[in-house]
Backbone and ligand atoms as CSV (ligand in chain L), in Angstrom:
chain,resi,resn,atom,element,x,y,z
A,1,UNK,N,N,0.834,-1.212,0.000
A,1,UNK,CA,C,0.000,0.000,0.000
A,1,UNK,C,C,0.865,1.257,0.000
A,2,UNK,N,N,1.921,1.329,0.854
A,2,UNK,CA,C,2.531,2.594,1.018
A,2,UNK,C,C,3.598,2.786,-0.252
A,3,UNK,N,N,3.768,1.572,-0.872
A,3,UNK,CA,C,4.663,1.548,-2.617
A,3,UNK,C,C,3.844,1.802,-3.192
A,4,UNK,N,N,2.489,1.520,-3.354
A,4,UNK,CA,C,1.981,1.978,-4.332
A,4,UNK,C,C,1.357,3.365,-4.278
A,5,UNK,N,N,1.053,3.727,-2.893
A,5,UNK,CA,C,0.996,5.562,-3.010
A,5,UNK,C,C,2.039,6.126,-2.986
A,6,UNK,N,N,3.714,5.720,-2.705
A,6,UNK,CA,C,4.910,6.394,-2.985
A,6,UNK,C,C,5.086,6.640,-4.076
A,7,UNK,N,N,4.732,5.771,-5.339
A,7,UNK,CA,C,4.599,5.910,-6.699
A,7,UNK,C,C,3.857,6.851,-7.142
A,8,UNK,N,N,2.473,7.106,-6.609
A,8,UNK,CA,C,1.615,8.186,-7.324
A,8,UNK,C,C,1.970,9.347,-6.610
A,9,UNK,N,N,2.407,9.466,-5.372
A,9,UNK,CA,C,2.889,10.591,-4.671
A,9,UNK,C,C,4.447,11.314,-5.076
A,10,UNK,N,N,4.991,10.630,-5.802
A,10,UNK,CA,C,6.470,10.600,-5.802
A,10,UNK,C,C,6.398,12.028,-7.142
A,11,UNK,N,N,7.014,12.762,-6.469
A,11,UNK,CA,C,7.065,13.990,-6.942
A,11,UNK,C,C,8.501,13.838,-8.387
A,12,UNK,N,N,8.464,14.722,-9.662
A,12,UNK,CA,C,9.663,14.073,-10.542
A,12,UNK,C,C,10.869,14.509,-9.810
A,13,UNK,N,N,10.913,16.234,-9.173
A,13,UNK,CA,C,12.157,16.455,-8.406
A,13,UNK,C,C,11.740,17.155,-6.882
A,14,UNK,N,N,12.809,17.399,-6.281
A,14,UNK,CA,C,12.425,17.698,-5.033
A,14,UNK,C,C,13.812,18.533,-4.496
A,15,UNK,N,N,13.601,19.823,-4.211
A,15,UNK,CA,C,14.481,20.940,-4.249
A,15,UNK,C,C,14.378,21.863,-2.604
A,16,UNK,N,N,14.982,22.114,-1.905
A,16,UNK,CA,C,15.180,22.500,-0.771
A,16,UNK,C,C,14.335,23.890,-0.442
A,17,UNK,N,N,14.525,24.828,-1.609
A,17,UNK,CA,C,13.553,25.736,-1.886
A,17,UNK,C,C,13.510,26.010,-3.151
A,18,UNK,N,N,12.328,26.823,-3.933
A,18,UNK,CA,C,11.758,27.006,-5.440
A,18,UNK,C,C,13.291,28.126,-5.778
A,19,UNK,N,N,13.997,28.347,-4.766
A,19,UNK,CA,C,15.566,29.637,-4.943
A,19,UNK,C,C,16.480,28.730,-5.618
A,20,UNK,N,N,16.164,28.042,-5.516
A,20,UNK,CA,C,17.610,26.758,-5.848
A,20,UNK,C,C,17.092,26.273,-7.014
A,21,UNK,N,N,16.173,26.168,-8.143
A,21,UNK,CA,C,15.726,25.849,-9.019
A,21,UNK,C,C,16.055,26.461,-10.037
A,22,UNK,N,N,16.866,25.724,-11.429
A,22,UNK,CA,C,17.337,26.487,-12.424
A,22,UNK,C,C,16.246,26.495,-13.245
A,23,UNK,N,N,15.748,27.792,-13.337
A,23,UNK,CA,C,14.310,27.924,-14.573
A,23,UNK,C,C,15.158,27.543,-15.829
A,24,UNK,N,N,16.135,28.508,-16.146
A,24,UNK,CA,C,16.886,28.462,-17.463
A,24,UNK,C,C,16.826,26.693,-18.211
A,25,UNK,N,N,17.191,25.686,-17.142
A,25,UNK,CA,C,17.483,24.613,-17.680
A,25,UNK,C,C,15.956,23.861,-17.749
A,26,UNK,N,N,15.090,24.297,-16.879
A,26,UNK,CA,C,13.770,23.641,-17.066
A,26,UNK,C,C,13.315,23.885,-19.161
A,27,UNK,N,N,13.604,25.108,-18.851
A,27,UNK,CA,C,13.243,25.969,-20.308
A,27,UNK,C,C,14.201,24.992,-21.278
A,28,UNK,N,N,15.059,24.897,-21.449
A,28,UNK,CA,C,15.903,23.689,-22.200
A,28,UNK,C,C,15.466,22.797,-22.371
A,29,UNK,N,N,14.518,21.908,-20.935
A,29,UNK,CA,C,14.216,20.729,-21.303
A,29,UNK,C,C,12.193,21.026,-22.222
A,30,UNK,N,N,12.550,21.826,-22.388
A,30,UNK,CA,C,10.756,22.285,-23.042
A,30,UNK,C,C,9.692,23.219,-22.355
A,31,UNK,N,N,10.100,22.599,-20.854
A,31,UNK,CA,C,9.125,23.964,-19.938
A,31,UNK,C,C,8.954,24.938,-20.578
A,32,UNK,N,N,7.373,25.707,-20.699
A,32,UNK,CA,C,7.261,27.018,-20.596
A,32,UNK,C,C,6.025,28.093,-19.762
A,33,UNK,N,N,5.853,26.441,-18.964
A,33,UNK,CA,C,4.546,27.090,-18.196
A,33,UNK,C,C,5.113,26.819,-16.214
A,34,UNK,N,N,4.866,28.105,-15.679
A,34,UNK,CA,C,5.758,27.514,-14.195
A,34,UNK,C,C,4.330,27.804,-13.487
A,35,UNK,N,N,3.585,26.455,-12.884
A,35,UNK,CA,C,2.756,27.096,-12.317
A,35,UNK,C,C,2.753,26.857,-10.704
A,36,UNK,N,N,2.452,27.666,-10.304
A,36,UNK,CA,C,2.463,28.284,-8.410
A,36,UNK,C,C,1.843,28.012,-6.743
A,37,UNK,N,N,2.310,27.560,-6.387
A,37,UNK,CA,C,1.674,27.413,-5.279
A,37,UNK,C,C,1.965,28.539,-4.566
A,38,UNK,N,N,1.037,29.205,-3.409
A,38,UNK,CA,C,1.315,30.041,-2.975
A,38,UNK,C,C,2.115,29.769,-1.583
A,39,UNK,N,N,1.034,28.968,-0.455
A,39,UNK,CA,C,1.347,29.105,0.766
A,39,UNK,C,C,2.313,28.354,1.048
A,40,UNK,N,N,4.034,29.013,1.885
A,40,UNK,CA,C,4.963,27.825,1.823
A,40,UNK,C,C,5.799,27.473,0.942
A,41,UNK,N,N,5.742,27.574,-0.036
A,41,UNK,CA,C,5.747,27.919,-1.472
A,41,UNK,C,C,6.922,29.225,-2.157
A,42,UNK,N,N,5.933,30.387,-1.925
A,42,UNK,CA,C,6.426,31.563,-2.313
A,42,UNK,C,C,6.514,32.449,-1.374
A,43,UNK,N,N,5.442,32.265,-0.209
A,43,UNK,CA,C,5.617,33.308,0.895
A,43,UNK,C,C,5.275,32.247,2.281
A,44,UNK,N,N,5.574,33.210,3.406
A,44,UNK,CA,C,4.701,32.109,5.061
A,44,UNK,C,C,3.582,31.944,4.512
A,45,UNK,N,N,2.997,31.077,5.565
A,45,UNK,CA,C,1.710,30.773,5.467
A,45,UNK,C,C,0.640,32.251,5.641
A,46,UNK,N,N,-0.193,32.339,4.684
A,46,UNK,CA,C,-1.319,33.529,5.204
A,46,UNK,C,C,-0.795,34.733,4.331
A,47,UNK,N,N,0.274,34.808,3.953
A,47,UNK,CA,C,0.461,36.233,3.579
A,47,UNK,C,C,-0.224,36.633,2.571
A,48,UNK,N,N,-0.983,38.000,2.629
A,48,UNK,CA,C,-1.902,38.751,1.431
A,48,UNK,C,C,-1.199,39.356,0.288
A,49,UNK,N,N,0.128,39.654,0.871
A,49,UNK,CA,C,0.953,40.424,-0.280
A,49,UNK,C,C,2.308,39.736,-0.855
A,50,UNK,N,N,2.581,39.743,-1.776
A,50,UNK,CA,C,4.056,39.120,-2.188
A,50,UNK,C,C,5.117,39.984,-1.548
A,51,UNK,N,N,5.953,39.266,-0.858
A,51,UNK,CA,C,7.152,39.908,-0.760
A,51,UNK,C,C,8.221,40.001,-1.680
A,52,UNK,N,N,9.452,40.415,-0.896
A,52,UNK,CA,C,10.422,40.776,-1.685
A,52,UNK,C,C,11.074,39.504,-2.653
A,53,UNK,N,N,10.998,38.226,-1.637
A,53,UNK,CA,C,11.450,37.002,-1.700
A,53,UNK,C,C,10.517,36.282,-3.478
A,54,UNK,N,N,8.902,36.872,-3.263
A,54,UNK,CA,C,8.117,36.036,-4.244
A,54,UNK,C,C,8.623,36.813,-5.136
A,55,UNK,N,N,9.179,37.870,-4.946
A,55,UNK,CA,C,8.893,38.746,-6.237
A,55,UNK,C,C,10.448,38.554,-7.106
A,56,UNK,N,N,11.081,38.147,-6.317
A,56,UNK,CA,C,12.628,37.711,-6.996
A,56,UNK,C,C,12.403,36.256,-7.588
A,57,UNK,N,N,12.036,35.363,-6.821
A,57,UNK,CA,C,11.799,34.221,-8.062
A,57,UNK,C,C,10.533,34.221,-9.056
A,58,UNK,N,N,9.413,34.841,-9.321
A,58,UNK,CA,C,9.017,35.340,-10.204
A,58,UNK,C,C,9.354,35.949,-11.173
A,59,UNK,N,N,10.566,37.144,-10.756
A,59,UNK,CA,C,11.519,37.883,-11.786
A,59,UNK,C,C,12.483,36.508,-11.948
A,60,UNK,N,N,12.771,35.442,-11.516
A,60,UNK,CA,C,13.958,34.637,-12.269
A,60,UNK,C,C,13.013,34.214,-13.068
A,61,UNK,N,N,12.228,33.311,-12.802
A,61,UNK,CA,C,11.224,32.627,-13.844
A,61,UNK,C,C,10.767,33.757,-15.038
A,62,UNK,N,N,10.326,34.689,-15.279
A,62,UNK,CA,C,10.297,35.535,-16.557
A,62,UNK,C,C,11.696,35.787,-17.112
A,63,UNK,N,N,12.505,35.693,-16.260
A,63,UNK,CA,C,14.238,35.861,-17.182
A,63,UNK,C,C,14.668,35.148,-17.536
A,64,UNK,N,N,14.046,33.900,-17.548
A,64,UNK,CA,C,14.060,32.505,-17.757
A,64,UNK,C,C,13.377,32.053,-19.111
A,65,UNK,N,N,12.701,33.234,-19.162
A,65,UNK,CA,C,11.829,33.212,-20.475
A,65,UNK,C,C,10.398,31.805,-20.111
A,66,UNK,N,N,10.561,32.052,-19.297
A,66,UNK,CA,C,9.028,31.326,-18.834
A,66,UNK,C,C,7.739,31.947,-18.189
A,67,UNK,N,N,6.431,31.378,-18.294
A,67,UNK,CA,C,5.833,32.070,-17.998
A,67,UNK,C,C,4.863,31.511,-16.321
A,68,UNK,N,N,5.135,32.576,-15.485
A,68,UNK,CA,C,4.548,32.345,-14.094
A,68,UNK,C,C,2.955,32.169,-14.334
A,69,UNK,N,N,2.563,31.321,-13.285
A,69,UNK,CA,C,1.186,31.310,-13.008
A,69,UNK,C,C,0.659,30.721,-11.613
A,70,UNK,N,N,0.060,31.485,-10.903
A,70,UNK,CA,C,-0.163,30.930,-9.574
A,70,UNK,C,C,-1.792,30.489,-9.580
A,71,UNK,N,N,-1.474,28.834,-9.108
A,71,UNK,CA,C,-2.616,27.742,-8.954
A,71,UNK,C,C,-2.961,27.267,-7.586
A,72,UNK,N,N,-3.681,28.214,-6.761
A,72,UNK,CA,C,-3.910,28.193,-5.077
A,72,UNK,C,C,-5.316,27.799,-4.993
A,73,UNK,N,N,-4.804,26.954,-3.612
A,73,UNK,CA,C,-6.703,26.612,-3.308
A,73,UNK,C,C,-7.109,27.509,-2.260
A,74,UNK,N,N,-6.040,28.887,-2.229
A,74,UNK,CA,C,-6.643,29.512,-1.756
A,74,UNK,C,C,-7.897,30.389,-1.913
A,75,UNK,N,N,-8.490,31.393,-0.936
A,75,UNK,CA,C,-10.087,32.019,-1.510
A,75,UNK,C,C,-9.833,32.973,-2.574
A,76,UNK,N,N,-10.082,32.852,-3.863
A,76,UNK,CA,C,-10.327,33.835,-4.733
A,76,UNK,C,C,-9.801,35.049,-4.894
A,77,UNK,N,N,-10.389,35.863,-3.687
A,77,UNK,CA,C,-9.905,37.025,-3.241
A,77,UNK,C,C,-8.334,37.732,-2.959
A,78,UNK,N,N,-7.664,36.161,-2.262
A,78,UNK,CA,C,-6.386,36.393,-1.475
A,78,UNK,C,C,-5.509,36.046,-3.000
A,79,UNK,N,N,-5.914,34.744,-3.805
A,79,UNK,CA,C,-5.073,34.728,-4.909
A,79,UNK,C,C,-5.267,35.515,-5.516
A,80,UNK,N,N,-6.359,36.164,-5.579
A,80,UNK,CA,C,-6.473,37.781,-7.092
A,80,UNK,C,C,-5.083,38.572,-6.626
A,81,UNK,N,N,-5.577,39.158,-5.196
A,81,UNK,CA,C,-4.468,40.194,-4.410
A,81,UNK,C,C,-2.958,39.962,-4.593
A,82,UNK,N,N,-2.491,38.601,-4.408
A,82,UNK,CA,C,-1.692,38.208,-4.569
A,82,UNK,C,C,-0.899,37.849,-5.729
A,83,UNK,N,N,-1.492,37.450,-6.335
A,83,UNK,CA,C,-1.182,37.364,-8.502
A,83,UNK,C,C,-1.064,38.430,-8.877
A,84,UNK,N,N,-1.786,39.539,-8.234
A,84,UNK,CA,C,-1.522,41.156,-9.029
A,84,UNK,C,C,-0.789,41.681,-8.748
A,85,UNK,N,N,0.030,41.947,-7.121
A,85,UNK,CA,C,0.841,42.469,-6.364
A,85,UNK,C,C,1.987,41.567,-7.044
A,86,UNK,N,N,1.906,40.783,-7.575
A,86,UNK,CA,C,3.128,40.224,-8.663
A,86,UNK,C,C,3.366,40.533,-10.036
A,87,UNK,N,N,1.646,41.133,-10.722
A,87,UNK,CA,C,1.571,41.105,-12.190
A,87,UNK,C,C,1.884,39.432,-12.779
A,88,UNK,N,N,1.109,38.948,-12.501
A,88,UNK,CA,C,0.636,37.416,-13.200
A,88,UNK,C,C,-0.452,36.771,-12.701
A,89,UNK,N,N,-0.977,35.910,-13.138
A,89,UNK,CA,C,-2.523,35.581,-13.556
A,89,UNK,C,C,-2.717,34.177,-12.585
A,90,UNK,N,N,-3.756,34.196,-12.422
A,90,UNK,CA,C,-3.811,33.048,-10.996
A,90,UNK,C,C,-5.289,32.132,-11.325
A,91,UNK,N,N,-5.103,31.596,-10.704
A,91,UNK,CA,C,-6.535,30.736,-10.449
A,91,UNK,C,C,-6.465,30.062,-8.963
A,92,UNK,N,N,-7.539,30.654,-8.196
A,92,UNK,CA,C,-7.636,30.537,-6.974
A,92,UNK,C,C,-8.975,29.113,-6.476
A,93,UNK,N,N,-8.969,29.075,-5.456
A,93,UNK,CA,C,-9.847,28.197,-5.191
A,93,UNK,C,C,-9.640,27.100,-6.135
A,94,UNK,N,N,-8.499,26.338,-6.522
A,94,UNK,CA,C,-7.858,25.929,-7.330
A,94,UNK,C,C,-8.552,24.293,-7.260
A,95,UNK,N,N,-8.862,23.904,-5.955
A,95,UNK,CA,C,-9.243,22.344,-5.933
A,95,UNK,C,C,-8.263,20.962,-5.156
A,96,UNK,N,N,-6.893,21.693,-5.635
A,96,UNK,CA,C,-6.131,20.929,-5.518
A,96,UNK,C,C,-6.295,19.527,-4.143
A,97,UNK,N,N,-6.189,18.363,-4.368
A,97,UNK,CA,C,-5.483,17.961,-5.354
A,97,UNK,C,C,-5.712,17.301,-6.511
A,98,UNK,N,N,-7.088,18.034,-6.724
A,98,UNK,CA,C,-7.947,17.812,-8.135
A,98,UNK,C,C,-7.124,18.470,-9.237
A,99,UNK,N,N,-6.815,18.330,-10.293
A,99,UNK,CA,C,-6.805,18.151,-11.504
A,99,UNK,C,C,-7.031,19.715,-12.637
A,100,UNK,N,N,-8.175,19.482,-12.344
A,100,UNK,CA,C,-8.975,20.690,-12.807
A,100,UNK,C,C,-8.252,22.557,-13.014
A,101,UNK,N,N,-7.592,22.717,-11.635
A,101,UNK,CA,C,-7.306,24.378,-11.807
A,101,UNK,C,C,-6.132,24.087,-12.414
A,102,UNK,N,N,-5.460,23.203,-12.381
A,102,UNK,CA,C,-3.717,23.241,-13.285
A,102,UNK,C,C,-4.344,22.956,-14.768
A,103,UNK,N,N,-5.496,22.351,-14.925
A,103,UNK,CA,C,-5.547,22.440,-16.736
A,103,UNK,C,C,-6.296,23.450,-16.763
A,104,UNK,N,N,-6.764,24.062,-16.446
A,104,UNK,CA,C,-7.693,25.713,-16.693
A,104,UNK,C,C,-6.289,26.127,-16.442
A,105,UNK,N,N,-5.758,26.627,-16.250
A,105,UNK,CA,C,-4.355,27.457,-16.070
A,105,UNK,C,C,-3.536,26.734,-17.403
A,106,UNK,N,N,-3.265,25.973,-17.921
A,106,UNK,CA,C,-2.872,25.213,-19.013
A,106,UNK,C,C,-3.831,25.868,-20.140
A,107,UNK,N,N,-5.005,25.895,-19.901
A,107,UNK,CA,C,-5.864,26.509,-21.346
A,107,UNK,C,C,-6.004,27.973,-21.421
A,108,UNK,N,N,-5.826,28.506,-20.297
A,108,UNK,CA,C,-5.419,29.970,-20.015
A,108,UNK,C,C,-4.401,30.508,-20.697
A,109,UNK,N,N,-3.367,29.447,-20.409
A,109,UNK,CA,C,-2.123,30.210,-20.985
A,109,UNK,C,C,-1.697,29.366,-22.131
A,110,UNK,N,N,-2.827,29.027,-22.783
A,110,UNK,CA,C,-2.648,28.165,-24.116
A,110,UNK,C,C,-0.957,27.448,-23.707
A,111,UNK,N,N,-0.845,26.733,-22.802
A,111,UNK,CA,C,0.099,26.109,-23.301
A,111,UNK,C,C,-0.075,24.610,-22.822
A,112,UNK,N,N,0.485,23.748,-23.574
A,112,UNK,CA,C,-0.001,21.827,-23.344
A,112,UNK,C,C,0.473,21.645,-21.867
A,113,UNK,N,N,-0.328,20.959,-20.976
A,113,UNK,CA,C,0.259,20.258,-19.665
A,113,UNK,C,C,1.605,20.070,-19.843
A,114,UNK,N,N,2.202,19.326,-20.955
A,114,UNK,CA,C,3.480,18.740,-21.123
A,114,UNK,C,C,4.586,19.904,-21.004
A,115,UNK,N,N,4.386,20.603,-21.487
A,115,UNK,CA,C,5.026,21.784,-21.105
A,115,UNK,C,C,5.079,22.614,-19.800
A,116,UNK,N,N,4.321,22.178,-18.980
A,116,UNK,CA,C,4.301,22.908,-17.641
A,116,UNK,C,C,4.544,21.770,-16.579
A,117,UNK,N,N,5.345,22.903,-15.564
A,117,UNK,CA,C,5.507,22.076,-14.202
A,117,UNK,C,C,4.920,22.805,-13.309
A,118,UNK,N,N,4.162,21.654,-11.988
A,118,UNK,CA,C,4.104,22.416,-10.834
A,118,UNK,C,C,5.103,22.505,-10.161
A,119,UNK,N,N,5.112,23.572,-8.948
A,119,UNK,CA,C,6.122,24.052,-8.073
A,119,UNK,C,C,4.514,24.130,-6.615
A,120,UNK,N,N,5.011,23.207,-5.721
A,120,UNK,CA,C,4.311,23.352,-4.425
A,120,UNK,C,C,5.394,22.329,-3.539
A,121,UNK,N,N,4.563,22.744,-2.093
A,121,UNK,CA,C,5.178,22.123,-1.068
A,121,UNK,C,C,4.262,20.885,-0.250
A,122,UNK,N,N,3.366,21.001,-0.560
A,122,UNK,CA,C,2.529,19.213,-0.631
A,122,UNK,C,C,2.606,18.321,-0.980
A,123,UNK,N,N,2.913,17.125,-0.620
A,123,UNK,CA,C,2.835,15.947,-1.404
A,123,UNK,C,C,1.009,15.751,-1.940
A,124,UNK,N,N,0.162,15.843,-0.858
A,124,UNK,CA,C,-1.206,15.315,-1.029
A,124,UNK,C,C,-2.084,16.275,-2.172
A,125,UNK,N,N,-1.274,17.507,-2.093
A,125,UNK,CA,C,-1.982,18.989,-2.687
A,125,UNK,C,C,-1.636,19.247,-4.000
A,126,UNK,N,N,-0.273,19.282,-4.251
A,126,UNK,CA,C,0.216,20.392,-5.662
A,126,UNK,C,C,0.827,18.932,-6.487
A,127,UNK,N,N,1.342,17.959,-5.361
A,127,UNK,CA,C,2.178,16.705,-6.153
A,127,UNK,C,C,1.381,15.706,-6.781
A,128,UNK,N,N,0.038,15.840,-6.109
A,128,UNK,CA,C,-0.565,14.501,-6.514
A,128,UNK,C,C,-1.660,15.163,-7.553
A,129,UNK,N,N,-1.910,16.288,-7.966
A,129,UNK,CA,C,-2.389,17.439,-8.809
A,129,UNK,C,C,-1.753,17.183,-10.014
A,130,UNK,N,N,-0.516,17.203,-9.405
A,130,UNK,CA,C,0.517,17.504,-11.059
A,130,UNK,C,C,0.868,16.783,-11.637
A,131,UNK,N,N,0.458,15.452,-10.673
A,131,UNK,CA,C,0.537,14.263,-11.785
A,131,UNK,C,C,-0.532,13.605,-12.360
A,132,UNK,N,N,-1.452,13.920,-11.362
A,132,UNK,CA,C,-3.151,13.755,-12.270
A,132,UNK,C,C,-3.055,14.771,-13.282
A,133,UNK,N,N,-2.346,16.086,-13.526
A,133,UNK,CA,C,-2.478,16.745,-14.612
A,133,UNK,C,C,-1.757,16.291,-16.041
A,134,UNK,N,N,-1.130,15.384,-15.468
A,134,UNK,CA,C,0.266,14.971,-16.695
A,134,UNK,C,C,1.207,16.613,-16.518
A,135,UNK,N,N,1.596,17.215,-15.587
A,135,UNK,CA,C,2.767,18.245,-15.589
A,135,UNK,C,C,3.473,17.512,-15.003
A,136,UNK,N,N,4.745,17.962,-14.915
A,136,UNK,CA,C,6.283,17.625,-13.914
A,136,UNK,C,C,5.747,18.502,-12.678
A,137,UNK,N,N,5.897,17.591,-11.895
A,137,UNK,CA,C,5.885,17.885,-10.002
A,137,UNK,C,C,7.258,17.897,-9.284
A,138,UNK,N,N,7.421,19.144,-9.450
A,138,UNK,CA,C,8.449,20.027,-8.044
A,138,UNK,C,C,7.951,20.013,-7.237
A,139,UNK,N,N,8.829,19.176,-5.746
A,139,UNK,CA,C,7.981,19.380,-4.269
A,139,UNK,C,C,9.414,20.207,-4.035
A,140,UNK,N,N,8.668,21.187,-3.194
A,140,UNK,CA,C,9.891,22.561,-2.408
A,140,UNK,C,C,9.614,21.725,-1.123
A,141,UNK,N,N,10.780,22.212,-0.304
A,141,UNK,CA,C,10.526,21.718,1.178
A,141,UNK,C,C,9.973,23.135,1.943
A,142,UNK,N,N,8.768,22.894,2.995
A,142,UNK,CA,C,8.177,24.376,2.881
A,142,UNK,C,C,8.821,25.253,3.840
A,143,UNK,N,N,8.206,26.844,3.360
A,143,UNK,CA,C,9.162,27.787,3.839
A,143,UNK,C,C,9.192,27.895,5.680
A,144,UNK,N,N,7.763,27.244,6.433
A,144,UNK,CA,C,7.729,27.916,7.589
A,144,UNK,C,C,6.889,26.766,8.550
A,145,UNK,N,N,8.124,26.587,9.622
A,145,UNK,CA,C,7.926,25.195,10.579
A,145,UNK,C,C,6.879,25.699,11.199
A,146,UNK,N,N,6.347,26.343,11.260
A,146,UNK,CA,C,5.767,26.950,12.432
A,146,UNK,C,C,3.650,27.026,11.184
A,147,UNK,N,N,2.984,25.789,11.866
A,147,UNK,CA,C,2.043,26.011,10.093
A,147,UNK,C,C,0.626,25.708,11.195
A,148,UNK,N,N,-0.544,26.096,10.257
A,148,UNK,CA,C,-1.850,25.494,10.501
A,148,UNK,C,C,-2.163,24.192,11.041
A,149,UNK,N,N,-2.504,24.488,12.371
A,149,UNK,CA,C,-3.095,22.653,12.167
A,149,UNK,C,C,-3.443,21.683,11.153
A,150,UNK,N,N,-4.508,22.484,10.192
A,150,UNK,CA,C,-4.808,21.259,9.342
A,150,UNK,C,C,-3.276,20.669,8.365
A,151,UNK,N,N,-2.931,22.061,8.201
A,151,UNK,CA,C,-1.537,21.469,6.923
A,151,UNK,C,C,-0.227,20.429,8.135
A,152,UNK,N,N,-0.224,20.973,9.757
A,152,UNK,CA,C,0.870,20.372,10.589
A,152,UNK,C,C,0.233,19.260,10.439
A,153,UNK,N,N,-0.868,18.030,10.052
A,153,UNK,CA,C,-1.480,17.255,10.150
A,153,UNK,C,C,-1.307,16.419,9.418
A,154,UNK,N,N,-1.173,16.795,7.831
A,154,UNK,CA,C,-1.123,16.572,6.759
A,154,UNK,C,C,0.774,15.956,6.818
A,155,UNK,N,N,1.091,16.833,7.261
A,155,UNK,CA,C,2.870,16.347,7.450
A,155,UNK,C,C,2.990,15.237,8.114
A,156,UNK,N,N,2.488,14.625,8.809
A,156,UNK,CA,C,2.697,13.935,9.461
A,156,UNK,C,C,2.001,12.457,8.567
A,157,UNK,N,N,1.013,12.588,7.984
A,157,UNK,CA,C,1.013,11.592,6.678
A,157,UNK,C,C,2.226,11.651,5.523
A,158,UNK,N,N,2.601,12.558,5.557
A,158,UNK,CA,C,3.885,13.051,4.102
A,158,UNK,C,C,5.327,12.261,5.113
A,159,UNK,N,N,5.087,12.335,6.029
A,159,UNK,CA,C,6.354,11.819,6.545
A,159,UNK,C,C,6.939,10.369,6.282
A,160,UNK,N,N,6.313,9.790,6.108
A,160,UNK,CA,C,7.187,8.528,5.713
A,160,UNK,C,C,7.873,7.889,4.272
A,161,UNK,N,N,6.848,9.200,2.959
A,161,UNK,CA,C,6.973,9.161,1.899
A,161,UNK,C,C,8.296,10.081,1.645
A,162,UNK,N,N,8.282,11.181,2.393
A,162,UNK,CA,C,8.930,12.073,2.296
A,162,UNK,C,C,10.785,11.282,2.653
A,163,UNK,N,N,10.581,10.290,4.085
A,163,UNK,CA,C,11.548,9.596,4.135
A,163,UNK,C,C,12.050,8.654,3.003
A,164,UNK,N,N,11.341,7.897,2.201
A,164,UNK,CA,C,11.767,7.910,1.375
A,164,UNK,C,C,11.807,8.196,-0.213
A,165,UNK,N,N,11.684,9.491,0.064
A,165,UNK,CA,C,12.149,10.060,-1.721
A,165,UNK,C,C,13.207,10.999,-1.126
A,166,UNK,N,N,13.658,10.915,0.243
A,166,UNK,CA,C,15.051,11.352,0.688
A,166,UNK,C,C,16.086,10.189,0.533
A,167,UNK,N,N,15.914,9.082,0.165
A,167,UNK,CA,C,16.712,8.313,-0.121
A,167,UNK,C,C,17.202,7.578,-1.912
A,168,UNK,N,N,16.272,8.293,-1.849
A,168,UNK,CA,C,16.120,8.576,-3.805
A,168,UNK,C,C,17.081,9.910,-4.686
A,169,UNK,N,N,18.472,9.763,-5.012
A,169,UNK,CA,C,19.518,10.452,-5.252
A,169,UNK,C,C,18.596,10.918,-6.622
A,170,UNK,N,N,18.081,10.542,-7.392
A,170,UNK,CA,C,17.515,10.863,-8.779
A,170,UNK,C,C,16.660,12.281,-8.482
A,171,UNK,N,N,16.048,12.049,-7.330
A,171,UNK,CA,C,14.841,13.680,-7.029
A,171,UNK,C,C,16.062,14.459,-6.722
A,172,UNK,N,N,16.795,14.120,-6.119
A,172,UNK,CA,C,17.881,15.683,-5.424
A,172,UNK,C,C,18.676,15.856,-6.573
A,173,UNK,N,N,18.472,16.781,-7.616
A,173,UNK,CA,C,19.592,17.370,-8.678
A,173,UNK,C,C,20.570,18.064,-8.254
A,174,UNK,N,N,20.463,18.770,-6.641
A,174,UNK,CA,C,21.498,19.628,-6.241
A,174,UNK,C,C,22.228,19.131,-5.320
A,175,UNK,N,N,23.595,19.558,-5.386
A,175,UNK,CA,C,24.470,19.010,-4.913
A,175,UNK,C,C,24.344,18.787,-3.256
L,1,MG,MG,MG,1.486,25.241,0.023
């Protein structure tokens, strides 16, 4: 049971934070769609506004010649605020880890699933999304120990998967 949800859970790479991620070489391998998780992700948990931090890997990813898109199950409202205070296009109340808001964000930005990766810090949320979407699944390790009950809850199911795709040299590209 736990091999066969390590398999559907098993993210393609897995990167310490979305800072350490070479867009440039994603773009090489065909990428041209980067789509977003917010909470954990790009900022702490809760935050309404992008900081300095979202707003620098957003500027790598466009210098990268790729195009950002943030796919949150957060409320509507907080992803509008947040996608704009960046200048890029969102889809909120996203579903995850349904399927659905990563291909509306795929037909949005006219570009094929195959071409896009997610970037989140869930295994149950953005990873198991992005592979029901047919995209490449980046799990970030998330930004802030300190989290919501429901998500501190959720870790504690991710923990044993998480142990091993830490023993899996193929997810860690960085040194
Ligand atoms: Mg998150």
């Amino acid at each position: 049971m736990i091999h066969f949800l390590s398999e559907k859970l098993k993210p393609g790479r897995i990167f310490r934070s979305i800072e350490q991620i070479d867009f440039r070489s994603l773009k090489a391998q065909g990428i041209r769609l980067v789509l977003l998780d917010i909470d954990n992700t790009l900022v702490h948990h809760g935050s309404h506004l992008p900081d300095a931090y979202a707003r620098r890997v957003v500027e790598s990813i466009q210098n990268a010649g790729l195009v950002p898109f943030i796919v949150s199950n957060a409320k509507q409202s907080r992803a509008r605020s947040f996608a704009a205070g960046l200048g890029i296009d969102c889809i909120g109340m996203a579903n995850k880890p349904s399927a659905s808001g990563l291909l509306r964000a795929c037909r949005q930005a006219g570009i094929e699933p195959s071409a896009a990766v997610m970037i989140g810090d869930q295994l149950f949320t953005d990873i198991l999304a992005a592979k029901k979407a047919g995209v490449l699944a980046i799990l970030v390790l998330p930004l802030d120990s300190r989290e919501v009950w429901n998500v501190a809850f959720k870790r504690w199911f991710e923990a044993p998967f998480l142990r091993q795709y830490a023993k899996d040299p193929t997810l860690w590209p960085q040194p």
